[in-house]
C-alpha positions as CSV (number, residue, x, y, z in Angstrom):
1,X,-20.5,-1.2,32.4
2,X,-20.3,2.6,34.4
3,X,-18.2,3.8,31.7
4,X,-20.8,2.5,28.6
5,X,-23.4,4.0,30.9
6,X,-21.2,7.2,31.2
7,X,-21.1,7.5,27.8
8,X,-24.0,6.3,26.3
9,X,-26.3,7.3,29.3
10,X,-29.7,5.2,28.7
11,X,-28.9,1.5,27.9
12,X,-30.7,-1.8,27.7
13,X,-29.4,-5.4,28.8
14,X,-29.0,-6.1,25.3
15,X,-27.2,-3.2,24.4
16,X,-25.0,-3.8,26.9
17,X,-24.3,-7.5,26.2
18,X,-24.2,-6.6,22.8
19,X,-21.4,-4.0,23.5
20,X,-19.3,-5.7,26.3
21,X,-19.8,-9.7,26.3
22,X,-20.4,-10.1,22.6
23,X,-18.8,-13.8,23.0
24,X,-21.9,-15.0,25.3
25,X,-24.9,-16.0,24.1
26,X,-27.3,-14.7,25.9
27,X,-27.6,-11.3,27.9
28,X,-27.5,-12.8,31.6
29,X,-24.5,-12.3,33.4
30,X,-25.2,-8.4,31.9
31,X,-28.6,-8.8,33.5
32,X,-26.8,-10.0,36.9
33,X,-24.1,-7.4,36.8
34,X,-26.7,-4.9,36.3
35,X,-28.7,-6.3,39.5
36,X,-25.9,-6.3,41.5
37,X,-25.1,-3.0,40.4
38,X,-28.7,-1.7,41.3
39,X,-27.9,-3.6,44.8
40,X,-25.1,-1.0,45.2
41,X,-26.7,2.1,44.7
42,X,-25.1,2.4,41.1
43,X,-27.4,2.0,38.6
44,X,-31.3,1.9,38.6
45,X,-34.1,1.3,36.3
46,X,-35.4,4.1,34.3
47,X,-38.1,2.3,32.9
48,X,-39.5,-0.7,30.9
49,X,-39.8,-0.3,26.8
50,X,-43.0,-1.4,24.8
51,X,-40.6,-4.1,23.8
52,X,-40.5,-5.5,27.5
53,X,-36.6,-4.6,28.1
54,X,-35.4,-2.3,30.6
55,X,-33.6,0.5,30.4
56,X,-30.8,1.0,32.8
57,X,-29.3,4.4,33.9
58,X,-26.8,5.6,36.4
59,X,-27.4,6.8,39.8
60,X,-25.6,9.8,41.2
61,X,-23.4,7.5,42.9
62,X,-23.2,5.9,40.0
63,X,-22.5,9.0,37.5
64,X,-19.6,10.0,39.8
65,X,-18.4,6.8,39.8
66,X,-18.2,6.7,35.7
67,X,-16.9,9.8,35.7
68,X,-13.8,9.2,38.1
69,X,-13.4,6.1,35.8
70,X,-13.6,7.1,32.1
71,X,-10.9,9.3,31.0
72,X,-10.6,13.3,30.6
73,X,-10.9,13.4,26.9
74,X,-14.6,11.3,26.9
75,X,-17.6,13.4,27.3
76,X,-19.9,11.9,30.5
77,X,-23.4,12.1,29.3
78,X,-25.7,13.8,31.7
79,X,-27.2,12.7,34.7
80,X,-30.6,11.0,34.4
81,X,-32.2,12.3,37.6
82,X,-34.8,10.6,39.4
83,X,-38.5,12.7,39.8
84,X,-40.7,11.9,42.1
85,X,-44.1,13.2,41.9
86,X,-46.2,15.0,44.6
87,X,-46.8,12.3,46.9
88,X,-43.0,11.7,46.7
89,X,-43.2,8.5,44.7
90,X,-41.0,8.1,41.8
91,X,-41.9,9.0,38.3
92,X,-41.3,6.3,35.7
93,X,-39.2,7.6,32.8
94,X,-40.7,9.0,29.8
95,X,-39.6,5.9,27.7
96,X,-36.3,5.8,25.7
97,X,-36.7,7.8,22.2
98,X,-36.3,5.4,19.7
99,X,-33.8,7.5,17.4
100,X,-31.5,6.9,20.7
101,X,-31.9,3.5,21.3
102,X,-30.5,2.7,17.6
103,X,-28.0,5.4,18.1
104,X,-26.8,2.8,21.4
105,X,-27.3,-0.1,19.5
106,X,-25.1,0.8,16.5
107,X,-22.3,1.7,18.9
108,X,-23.4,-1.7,20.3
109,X,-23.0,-4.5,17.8
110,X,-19.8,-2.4,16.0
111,X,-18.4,-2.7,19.5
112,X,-19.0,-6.1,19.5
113,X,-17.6,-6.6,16.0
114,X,-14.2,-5.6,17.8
115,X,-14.6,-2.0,16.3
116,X,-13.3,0.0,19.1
117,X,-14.1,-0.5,23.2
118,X,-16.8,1.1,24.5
119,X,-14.2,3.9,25.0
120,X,-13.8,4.4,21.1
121,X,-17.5,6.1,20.9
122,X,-18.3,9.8,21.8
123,X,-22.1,10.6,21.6
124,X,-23.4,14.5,20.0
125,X,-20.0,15.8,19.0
126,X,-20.2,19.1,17.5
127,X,-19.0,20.7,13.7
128,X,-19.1,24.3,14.0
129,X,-19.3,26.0,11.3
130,X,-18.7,30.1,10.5
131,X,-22.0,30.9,10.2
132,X,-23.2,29.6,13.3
133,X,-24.5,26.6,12.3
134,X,-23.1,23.1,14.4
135,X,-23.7,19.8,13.1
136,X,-23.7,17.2,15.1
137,X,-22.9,13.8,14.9
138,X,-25.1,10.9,16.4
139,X,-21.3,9.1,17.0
140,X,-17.9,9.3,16.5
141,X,-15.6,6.5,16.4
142,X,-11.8,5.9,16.8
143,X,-10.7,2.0,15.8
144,X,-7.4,2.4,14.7
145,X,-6.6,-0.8,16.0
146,X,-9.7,-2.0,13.8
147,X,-8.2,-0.4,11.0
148,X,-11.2,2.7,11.0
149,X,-8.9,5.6,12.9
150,X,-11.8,8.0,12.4
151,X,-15.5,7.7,11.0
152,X,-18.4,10.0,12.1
153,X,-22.3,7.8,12.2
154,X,-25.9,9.7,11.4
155,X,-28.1,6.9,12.1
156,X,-31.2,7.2,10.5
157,X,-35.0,5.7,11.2
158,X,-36.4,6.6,7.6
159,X,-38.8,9.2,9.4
160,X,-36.6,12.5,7.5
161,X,-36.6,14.2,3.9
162,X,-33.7,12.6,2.6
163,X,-32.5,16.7,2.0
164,X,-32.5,16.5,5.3
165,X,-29.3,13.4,4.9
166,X,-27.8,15.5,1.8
167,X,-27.2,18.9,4.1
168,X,-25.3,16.4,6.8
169,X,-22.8,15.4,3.5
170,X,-22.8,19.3,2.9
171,X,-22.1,20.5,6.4
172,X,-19.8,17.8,7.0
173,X,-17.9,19.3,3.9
174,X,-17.8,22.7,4.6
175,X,-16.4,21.7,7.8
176,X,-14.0,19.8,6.4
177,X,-13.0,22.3,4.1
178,X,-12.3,24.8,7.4
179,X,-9.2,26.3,7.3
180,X,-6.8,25.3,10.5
181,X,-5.8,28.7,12.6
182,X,-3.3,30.0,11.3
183,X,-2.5,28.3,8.4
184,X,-1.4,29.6,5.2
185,X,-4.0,30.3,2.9
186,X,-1.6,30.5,-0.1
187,X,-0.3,27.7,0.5
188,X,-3.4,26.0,0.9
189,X,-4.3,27.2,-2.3
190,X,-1.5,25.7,-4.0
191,X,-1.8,22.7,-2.6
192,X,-5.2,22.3,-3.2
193,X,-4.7,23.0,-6.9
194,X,-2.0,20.4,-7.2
195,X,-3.8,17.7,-5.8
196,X,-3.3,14.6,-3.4
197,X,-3.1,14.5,0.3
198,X,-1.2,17.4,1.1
199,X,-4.3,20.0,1.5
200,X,-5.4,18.2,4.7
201,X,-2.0,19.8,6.2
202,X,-4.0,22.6,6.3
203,X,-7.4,22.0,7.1
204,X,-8.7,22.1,11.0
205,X,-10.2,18.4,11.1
206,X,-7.2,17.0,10.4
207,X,-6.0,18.7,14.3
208,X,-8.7,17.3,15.4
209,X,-9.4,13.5,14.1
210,X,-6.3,10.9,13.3
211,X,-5.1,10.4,9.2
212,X,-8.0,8.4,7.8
213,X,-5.5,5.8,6.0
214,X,-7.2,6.5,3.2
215,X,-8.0,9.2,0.5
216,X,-10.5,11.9,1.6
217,X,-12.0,13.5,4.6
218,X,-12.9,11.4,7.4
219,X,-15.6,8.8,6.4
220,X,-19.6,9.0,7.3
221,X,-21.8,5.9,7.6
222,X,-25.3,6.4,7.8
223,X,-27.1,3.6,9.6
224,X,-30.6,2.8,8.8
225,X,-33.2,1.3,11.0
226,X,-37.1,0.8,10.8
227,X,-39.8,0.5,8.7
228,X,-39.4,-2.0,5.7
229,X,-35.9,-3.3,3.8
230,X,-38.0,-1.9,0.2
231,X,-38.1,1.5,2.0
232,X,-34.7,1.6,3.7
233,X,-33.4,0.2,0.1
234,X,-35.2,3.1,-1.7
235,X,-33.5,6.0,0.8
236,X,-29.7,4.9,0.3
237,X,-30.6,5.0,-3.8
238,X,-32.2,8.2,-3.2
239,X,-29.1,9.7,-0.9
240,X,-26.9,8.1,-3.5
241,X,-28.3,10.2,-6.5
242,X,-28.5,13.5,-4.2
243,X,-25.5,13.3,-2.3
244,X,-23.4,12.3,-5.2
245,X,-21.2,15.6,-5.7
246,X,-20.3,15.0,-1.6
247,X,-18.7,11.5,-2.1
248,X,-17.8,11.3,-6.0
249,X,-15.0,12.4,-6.1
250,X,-12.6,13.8,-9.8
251,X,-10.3,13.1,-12.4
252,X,-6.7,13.7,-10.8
253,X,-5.5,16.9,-12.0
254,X,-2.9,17.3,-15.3
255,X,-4.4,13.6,-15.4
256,X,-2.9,11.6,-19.0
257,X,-5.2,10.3,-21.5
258,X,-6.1,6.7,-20.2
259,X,-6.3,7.4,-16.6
260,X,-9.3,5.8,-15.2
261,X,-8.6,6.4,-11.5
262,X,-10.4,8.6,-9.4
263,X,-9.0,11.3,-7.0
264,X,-11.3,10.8,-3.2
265,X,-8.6,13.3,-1.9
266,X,-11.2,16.3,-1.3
267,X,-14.7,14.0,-0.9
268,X,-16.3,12.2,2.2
269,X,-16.1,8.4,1.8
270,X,-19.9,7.4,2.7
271,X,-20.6,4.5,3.4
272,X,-24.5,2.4,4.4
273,X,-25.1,0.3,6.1
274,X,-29.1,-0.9,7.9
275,X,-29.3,-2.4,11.6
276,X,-31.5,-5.0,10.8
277,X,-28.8,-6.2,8.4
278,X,-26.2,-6.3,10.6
279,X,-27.7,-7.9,13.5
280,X,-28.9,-10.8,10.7
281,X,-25.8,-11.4,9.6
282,X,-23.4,-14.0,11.6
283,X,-20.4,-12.2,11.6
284,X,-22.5,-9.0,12.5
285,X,-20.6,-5.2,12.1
286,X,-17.6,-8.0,10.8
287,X,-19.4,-9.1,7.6
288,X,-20.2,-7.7,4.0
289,X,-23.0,-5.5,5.8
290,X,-21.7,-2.3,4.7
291,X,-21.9,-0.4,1.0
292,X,-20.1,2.4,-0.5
293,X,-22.0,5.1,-2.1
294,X,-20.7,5.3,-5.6
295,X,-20.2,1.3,-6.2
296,X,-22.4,-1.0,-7.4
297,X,-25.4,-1.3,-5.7
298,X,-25.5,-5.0,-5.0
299,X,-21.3,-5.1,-3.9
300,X,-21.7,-5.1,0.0
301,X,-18.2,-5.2,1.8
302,X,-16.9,-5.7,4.9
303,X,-15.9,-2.0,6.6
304,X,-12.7,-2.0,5.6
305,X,-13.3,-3.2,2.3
306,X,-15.9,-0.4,1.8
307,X,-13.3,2.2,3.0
308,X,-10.7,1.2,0.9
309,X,-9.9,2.8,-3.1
310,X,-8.9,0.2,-5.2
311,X,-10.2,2.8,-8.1
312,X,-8.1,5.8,-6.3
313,X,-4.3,6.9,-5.3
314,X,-3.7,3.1,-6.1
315,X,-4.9,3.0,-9.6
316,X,-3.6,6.2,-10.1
317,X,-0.1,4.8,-9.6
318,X,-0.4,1.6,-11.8
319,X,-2.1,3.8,-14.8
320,X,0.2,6.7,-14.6
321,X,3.2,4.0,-14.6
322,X,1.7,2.7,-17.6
323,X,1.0,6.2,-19.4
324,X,4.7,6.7,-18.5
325,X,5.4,3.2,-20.3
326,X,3.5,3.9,-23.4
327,X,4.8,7.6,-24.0
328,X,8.0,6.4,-23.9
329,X,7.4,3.4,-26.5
330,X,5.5,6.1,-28.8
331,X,8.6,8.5,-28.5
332,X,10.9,5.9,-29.1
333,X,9.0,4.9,-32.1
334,X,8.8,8.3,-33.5
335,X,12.6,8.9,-32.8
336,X,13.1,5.0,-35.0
337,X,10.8,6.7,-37.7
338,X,13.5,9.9,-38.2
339,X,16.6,8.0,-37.4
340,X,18.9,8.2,-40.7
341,X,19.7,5.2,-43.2
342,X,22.9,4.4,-44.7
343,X,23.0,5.4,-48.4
344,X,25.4,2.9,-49.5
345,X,24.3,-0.4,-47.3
346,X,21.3,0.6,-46.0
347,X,21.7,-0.1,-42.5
348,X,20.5,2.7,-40.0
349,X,22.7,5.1,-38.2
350,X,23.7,4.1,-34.5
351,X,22.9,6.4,-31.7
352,X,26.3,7.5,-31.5
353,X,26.6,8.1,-35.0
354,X,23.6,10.1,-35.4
355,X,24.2,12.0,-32.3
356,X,28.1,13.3,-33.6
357,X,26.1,14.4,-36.7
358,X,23.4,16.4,-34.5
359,X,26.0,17.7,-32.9
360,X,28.9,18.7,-35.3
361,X,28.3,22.6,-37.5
362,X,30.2,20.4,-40.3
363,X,28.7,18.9,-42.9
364,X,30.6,16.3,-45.8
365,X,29.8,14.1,-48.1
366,X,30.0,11.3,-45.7
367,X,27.4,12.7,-43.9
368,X,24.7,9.9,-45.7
369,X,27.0,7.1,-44.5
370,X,26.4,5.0,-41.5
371,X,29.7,5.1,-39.3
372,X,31.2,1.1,-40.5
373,X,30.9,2.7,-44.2
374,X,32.3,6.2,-43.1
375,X,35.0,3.8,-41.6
376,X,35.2,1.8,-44.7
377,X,35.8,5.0,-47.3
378,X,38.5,6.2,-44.8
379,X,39.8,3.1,-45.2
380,X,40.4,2.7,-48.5
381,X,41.0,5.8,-48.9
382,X,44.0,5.4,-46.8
383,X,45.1,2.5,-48.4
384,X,45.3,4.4,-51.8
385,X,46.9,7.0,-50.2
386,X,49.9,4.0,-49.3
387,X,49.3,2.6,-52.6
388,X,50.4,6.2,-54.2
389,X,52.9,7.1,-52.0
390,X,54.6,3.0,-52.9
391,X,54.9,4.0,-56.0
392,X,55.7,7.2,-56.2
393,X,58.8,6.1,-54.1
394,X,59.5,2.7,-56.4
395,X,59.5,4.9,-59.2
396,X,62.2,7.1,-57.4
397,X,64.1,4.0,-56.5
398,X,63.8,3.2,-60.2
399,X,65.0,7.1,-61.5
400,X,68.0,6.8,-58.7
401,X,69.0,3.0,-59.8
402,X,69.3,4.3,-64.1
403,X,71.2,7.3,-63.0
404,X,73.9,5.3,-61.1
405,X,73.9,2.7,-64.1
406,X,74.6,5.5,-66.2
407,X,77.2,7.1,-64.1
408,X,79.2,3.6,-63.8
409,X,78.9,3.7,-67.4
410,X,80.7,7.0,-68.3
411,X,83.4,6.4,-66.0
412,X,84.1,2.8,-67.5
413,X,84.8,4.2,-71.0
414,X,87.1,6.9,-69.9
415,X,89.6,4.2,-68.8
């Protein structure tokens, strides 16, 4: 309970159940850990909301406490320091800002969701940019364990120009888009005009905040909170059509004819999601709460769901597989179309006959035979060859036999 104080600074009961004992259900042993933690100096009461809760702080004691206990790489909040006025009694806090009390409550109920610890959240983490400009999220969150390595949180109480939403998507791009120190810009260059995944080797976030598991930068959620659902509906549609070229995403580069699939290597996954939806839902953070800017408009997903791209590297794979597939069937069917046909049985040639004509300078009269015919006129041209030379040598025989007959015959009569 120190550390979520550390971090978060101002907290209610609820918050705190929300974010710690998610199982129980109700807030009191939060309340009684609280009281006994006022008993010991540690925490006190800031002051009591219009809604009747109080809000907790740490005491000095307290603060040093958290700070000894959270670890180096979390950001401690600042000490809330207790005023007293000129007759040296306390001065009741000024009341929790509301944008901050739904900043603590998102960090709450994803917390209890099993998004992260407590420890996951950081609170005002800064984006510089180069022309002096920081952005500044309301949260960041690590979950790897959730699946959600990274994602950066506006939370939102429908009081701001949606422009106001669209320039967070820009900065957040620009930043994202800042070159690493000393990384090599031609490189870069190529890389980024190939495509894919590669680019982020060179880009600064990507020293700063863990692989996403997924396509593109690191993913924002806005949360929005207050007023009425028709209202809250009406400024995701509106942040949808204006923040479009942030999250859209393009064709893959050198991309085939019939590839559908989208590349989300160089846009911010965005994500909605509103407090009042979560907190109504049973499974909470857990459930179908959350929508992807760029989907349909009624497809609410779990997180993970919603972070995922079924349409993107995935798809890409299956259709360029298939493009693959169906150049090779049109090649081959071209190649059938040219491939030569017997002129004396009509068969076509075999691959290995037509690829010893392509690749002999000599050209016969054979050349319009498949090879069994070629084989076939060799035969029989063969065999007439033995059939001449038989009888060219019988009729020798026969010249040989009529000349001895008629050389017995002259010697007879000489007797």
């Amino acid at each position: 309970m120190l550390k979520a104080l550390g971090i978060f600074q101002r907290a209610t009961a609820e918050h705190l159940w929300r974010m710690l004992r998610p199982g129980d259900s109700h807030d009191r042993i939060t309340r009684d850990t609280l009281n006994a933690l006022k008993n010991d100096g540690k925490v006190r009461v800031e002051t009591r909301l219009e809604s009747n809760h109080q809000l907790w702080v740490l005491t000095e004691r307290g603060h040093k406490e958290a700070k000894q206990l959270l670890p180096k790489n979390v950001r401690v909040s600042a000490l809330r320091k207790l005023e007293y006025d000129d007759d040296g009694e306390p001065v009741t806090g000024d009341g929790f800002d509301e944008h901050a009390a739904a900043v603590t409550m998102t960090a709450a109920v994803l917390t209890g969701a099993e998004f992260g610890t407590p420890l996951s959240w950081q609170t005002e983490i800064g984006h510089k940019l180069p022309y002096g400009y920081t952005q500044y999220a309301d949260l960041t969150m690590l979950a790897l364990d959730a699946g959600v390595p990274a994602m950066l949180l506006e939370v939102d109480r429908v009081n701001e120009p949606v422009d106001v939403l669209v320039a967070k998507l820009r900065r957040y791009t620009e930043w994202f888009e800042l070159l690493a120190p000393k990384a090599d810009k031609d490189h870069e260059r190529a890389a980024r005009s190939y495509g894919g995944a590669r680019v982020h080797d060179f880009r600064m976030w990507s020293r700063i905040y863990p692989a996403t598991g997924h396509e593109g930068y690191v993913p924002v959620a806005f949360v929005f909170t207050g007023k009425t659902k028709a209202q809250r509906e009406s400024r995701i549609r509106r942040l949808e059509q204006s923040g479009r070229r942030y999250f859209a995403g393009k064709p893959y580069a050198g991309s085939a004819s019939g590839i559908t699939a989208i590349d989300y290597h160089r846009a911010v996954p965005v994500v909605v999601t509103e407090l009042e939806r979560i907190t109504a839902d049973p499974d909470g953070a857990a459930g179908k709460v959350w929508r992807r800017l760029g989907r349909d408009e009624n497809q609410w997903q779990t997180l993970g769901e919603a972070l995922d791209n079924p349409d993107g590297d995935h798809l890409y794979a299956v259709e360029r597989e298939e493009a693959r597939r169906r150049q090779e069937e049109r090649e081959a069917a071209e190649r059938e179309a040219k491939r030569p046909v017997c002129s004396r049985c009509g068969n076509k040639f075999t691959d290995d006959r037509w690829q010893s004509l392509r690749q002999s300078s000599w050209r016969s009269e054979q050349d319009d035979l498949c090879g069994p015919c070629v084989k076939e006129a060799a035969d029989r041209a063969k065999a007439k060859c033995v059939a001449r030379r038989q009888a060219e040598e019988a009729a020798a025989r026969e010249v040989a036999e009529a000349e001895a007959k008629k050389n017995r015959g002259l010697f007879g009569r000489r007797r």
